[in-house]
SEMIKOL-652088 format. One record per residue (C-alpha): residue in one letter; chain; x, y, z. Coordinates in steps of 0.02 Angstrom, whole numbers, plus 50000, padded with zeros to 5 digits. Each point is the difference from the previous one (the first is absolute). Example, Ala and Ser with C-alpha at 12.3 -4.5 7.8 and 13.67 -1.06 7.14 Angstrom:
! residues 2
residu,chaine,x,y,z
a,A,50615,49775,50390
s,A,50069,50172,49967
//
This chain:
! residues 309
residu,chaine,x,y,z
x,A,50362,50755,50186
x,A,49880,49867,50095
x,A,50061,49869,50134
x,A,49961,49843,50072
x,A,50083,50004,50173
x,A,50140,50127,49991
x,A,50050,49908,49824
x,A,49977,50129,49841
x,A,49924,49942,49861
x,A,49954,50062,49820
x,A,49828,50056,49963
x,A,49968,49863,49918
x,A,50034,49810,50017
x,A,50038,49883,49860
x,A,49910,49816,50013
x,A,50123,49878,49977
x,A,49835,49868,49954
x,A,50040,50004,49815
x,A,50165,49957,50015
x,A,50035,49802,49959
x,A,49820,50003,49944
x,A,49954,50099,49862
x,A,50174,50085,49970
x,A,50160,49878,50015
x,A,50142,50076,50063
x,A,50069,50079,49875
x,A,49851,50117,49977
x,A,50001,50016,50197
x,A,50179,50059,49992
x,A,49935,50154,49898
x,A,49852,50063,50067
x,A,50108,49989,50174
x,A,50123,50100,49914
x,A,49886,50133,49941
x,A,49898,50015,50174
x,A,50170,50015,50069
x,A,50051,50136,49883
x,A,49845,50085,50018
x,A,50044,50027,50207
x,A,49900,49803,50054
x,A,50073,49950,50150
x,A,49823,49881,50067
x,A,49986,49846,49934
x,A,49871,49855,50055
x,A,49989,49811,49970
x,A,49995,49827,50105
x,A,50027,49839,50012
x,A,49865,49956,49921
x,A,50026,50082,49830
x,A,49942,49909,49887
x,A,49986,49812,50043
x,A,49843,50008,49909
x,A,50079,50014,49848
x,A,50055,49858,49879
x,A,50164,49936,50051
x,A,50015,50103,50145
x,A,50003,49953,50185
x,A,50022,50164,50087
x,A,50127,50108,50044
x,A,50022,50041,49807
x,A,49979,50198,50029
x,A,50103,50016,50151
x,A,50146,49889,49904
x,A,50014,50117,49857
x,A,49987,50165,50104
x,A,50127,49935,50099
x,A,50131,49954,49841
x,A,49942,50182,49950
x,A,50074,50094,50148
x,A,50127,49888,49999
x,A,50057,50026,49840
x,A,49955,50206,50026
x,A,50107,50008,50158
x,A,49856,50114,50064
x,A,49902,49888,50143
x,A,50048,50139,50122
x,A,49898,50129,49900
x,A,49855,49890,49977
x,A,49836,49970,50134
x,A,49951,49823,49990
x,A,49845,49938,50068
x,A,49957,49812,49980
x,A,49869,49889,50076
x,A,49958,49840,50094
x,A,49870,49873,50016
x,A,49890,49966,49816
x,A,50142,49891,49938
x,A,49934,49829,50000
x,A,50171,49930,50071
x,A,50018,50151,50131
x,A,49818,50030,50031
x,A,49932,50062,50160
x,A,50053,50113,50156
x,A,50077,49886,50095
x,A,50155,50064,50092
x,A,50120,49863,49911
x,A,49939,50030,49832
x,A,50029,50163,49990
x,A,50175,49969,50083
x,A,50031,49873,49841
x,A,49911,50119,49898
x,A,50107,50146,50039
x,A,50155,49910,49954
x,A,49922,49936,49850
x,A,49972,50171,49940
x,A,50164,50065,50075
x,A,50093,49876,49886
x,A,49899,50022,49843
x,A,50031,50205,50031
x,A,50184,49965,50030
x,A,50000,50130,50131
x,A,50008,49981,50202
x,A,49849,50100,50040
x,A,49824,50044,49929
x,A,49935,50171,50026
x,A,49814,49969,50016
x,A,49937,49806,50054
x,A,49811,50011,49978
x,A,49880,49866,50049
x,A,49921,49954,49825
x,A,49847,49950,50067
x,A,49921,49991,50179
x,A,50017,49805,50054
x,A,49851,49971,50131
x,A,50068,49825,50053
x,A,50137,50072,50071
x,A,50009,50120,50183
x,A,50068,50154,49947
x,A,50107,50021,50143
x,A,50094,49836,49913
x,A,50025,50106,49824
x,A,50023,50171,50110
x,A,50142,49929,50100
x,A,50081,49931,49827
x,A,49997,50141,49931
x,A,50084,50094,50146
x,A,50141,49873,50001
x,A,50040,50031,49827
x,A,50013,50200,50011
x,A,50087,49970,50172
x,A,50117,49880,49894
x,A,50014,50139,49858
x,A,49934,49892,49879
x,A,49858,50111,49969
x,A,49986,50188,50047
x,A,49803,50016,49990
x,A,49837,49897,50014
x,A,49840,50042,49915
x,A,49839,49900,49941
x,A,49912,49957,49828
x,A,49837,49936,49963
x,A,49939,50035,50215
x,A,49828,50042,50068
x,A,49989,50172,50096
x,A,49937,49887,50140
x,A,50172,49869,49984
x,A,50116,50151,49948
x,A,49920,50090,50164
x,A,50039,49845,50114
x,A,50178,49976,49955
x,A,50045,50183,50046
x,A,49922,49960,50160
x,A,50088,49852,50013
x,A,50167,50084,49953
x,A,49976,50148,50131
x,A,49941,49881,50136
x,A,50167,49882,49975
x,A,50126,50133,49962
x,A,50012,49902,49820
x,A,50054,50075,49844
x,A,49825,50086,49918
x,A,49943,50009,49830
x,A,50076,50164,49898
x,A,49908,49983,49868
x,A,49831,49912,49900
x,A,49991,49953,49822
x,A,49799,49991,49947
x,A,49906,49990,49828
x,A,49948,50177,49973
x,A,49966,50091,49847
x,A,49890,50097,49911
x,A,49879,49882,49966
x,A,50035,49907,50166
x,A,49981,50097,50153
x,A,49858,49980,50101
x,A,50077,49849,50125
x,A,50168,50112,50018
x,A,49903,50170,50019
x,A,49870,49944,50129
x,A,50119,49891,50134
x,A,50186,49987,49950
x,A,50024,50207,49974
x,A,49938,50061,50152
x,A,50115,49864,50096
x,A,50169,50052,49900
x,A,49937,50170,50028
x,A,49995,49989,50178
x,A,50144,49880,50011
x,A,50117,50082,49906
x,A,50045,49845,49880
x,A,50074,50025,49791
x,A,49851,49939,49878
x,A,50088,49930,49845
x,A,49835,49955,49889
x,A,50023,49851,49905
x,A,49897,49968,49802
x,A,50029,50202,50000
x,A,49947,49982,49823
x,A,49836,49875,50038
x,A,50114,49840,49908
x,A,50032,50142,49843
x,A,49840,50052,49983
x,A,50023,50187,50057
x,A,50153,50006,49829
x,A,49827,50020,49882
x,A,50074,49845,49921
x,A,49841,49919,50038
x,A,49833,50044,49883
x,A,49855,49934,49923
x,A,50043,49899,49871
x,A,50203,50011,50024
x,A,50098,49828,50014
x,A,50153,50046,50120
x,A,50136,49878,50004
x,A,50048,49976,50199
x,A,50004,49875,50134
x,A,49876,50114,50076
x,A,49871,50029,49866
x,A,49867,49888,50093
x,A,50020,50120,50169
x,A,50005,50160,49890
x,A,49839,49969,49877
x,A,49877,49943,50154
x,A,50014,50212,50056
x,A,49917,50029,49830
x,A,49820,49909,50066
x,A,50017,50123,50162
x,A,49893,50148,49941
x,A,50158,50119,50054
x,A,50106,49940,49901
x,A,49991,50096,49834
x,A,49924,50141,50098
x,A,50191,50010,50103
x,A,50088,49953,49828
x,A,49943,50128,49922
x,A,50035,50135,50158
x,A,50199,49926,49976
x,A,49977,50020,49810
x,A,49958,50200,50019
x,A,50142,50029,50139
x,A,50114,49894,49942
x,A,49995,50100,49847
x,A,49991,50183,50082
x,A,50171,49966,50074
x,A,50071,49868,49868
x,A,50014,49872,50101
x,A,49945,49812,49993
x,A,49854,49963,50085
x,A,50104,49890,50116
x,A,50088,50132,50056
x,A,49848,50109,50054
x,A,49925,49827,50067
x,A,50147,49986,50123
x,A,50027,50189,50015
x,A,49802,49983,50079
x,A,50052,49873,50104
x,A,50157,50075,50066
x,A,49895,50147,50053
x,A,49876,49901,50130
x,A,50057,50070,50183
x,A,50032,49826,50045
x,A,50123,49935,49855
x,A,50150,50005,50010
x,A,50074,49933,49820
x,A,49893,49913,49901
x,A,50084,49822,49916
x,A,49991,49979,49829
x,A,50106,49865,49881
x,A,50063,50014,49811
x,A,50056,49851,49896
x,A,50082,50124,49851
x,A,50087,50170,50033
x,A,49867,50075,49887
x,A,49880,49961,50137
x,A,50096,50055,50130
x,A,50025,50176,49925
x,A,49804,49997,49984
x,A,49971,50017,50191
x,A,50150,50101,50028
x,A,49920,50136,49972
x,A,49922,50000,50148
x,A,50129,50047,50121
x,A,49992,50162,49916
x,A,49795,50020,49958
x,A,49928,50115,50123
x,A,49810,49970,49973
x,A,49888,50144,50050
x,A,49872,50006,50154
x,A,49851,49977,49839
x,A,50090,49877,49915
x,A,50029,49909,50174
x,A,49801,50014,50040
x,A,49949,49960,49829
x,A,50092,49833,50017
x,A,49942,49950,50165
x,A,49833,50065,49947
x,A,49986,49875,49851
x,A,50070,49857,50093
x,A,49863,50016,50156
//
C-alpha cells in the first residue's frame, strides 16, 4: 500500500469534486459506499467544492462527506485530504485564512482533524514563511497531521522545502499536479525529478484528462457531462484518437475499461503515488476499479507513453 507521510492509503483516491455538483448527496452516499466496500480508504475534496455551481457557495463536497462518515460511523478508517485558498471567501495563503479555513473545513467534515491540508494553489502575495508557519501550528495543534501542495511550480514547491528545513517548520508530504496521459510534459520535465529527489507522494489530479481517457469522448458522440467542453478539446490534439484507440485494444485484452488501464498507466510512473480520479454513479466508479488490480505489461506501458510523446 502507498503513503503520504507514515499515513497508508489505498491505491487509489476518490475525488470528492462531484459531490454537491454533479451528484447530490444521495448519489454521493453510494458511490462512497461502494469505494468503501471495494477497500477506498483516500478520499479528496476542499473548501472550495463547488461554489461555482448554481446555488452553491462552497463547502458543498466537504458537507456531505462529512454527514457520510457521520452517518457510516467509519471517519477513523477513512484518509481525508482537503484544501485551502481558491475559495473566493477563504482565498489566499495567508496564515489567518487558513486558520479560519481549517475550522471551516473541520466543521463541515464534523471531525477534529484533517489528514492531509494541501495548499490548493501557490499564493505569490503572500511570504511563505507566513503560510509555512500556519501550517506548522495546525499539525503542532493536531488539527492536521500532514501538509502538501496543489497546483505549485517546481521552482515555488522547491523554495518552500527550503524554507521548511531552514525554519524547522512543518514541510510539504506530498504534491497534487495535473498529470495524465495526455498531460505530462510540465510534470515530467521539473516537478518529477524534484519529488524524486525529495521524497514527496504525487497524487495526479484530471487522472482521466476531465473524462476523456473513459473513450466516452469521439467524433461525432454528444456526451452528457459537466465536463464535455474539457473532454472534446483532446479530440483536436493529433494524439488523441491515436491514445484512444491504444486504451481501446488493452482495455479489451484484459476486459477492462479503458479508464482503468488509463489510471493503471498512471499508477505505474516511478513518481506517482495514487492517481485521483472521481465518479458521480457507482457504475462509474466500478469502471476505474479495475485498476487497482490491472497490471499493464512493460509493452503496453511503452506503447502508451510512446503514443502520448
Amino acid at each position: 500500500m502507498p503513503f503520504v507521510g507514515e499515513i497508508e492509503v489505498s491505491g487509489l483516491c476518490l475525488g470528492a469534486n462531484v459531490f454537491g455538483w454533479s451528484a447530490d448527496a444521495d448519489q454521493s452516499f453510494a458511490v462512497l459506499d461502494a469505494f468503501t466496500g471495494a477497500q477506498g480508504t483516500f478520499i479528496d475534496t476542499a473548501d472550495s467544492y463547488m461554489w461555482r455551481a448554481p446555488g452553491n457557495s462552497g463547502g458543498e463536497s466537504e458537507t456531505i462527506l462529512g454527514d457520510w462518515m457521520a452517518a457510516r460511523g467509519n471517519r477513523d478508517r477513512m484518509v481525508i485530504a482537503t484544501k485551502v485558498g481558491s475559495l473566493p471567501d477563504r482565498a489566499g495563503l495567508g496564515g489567518e485564512n487558513i486558520k479560519a479555513a481549517c475550522e471551516d473545513s473541520l466543521r463541515r467534515l464534523r471531525t477534529d482533524h484533517i489528514d492531509v491540508y494541501y495548499a490548493h494553489k501557490d499564493d505569490p502575495d503572500t511570504a511563505q514563511e507566513e503560510t509555512l508557519d500556519a501550517f506548522d501550528a495546525l499539525v503542532k495543534e493536531g488539527k492536521v497531521r500532514v501538509v502538501a501542495a496543489s497546483n505549485f511550480s517546481a521552482e515555488r514547491l522547491r523554495s518552500a522545502l527550503e524554507i521548511s528545513d531552514r525554519d524547522g517548520l512543518v514541510r510539504f508530504a506530498a504534491l497534487q499536479p495535473h498529470y495524465n496521459l495526455m498531460e505530462r510534459a510540465d510534470y515530467e520535465a521539473s516537478l518529477a525529478p524534484l519529488l524524486e529527489s525529495e521524497g514527496l507522494a504525487s497524487f495526479p489530479y484530471y487522472g482521466l484528462a476531465a473524462g476523456f481517457l473513459t473513450g466516452k469522448y469521439r467524433p461525432g458522440a454528444a456526451v452528457d457531462s459537466v465536463r464535455s467542453a474539457g473532454a472534446s478539446r483532446y479530440l483536436d490534439d493529433p494524439r488523441g484518437p491515436a491514445v484512444l484507440a491504444v486504451l481501446d485494444e488493452i482495455a479489451a485484452g484484459h476486459e477492462v475499461t479503458q479508464a482503468a488501464v488509463a489510471l493503471a498507466w498512471l499508477a505505474a510512473q516511478p513518481t506517482v503515488t495514487a492517481p485521483i480520479a472521481s465518479a458521480r454513479t457507482v457504475d462509474q466508479l466500478q469502471g476505474i476499479l479495475g485498476m487497482l488490480t490491472l497490471a499493464l505489461t512493460d509493452d503496453e506501458l511503452r506503447l502508451l507513453s510512446h503514443v502520448t510523446t
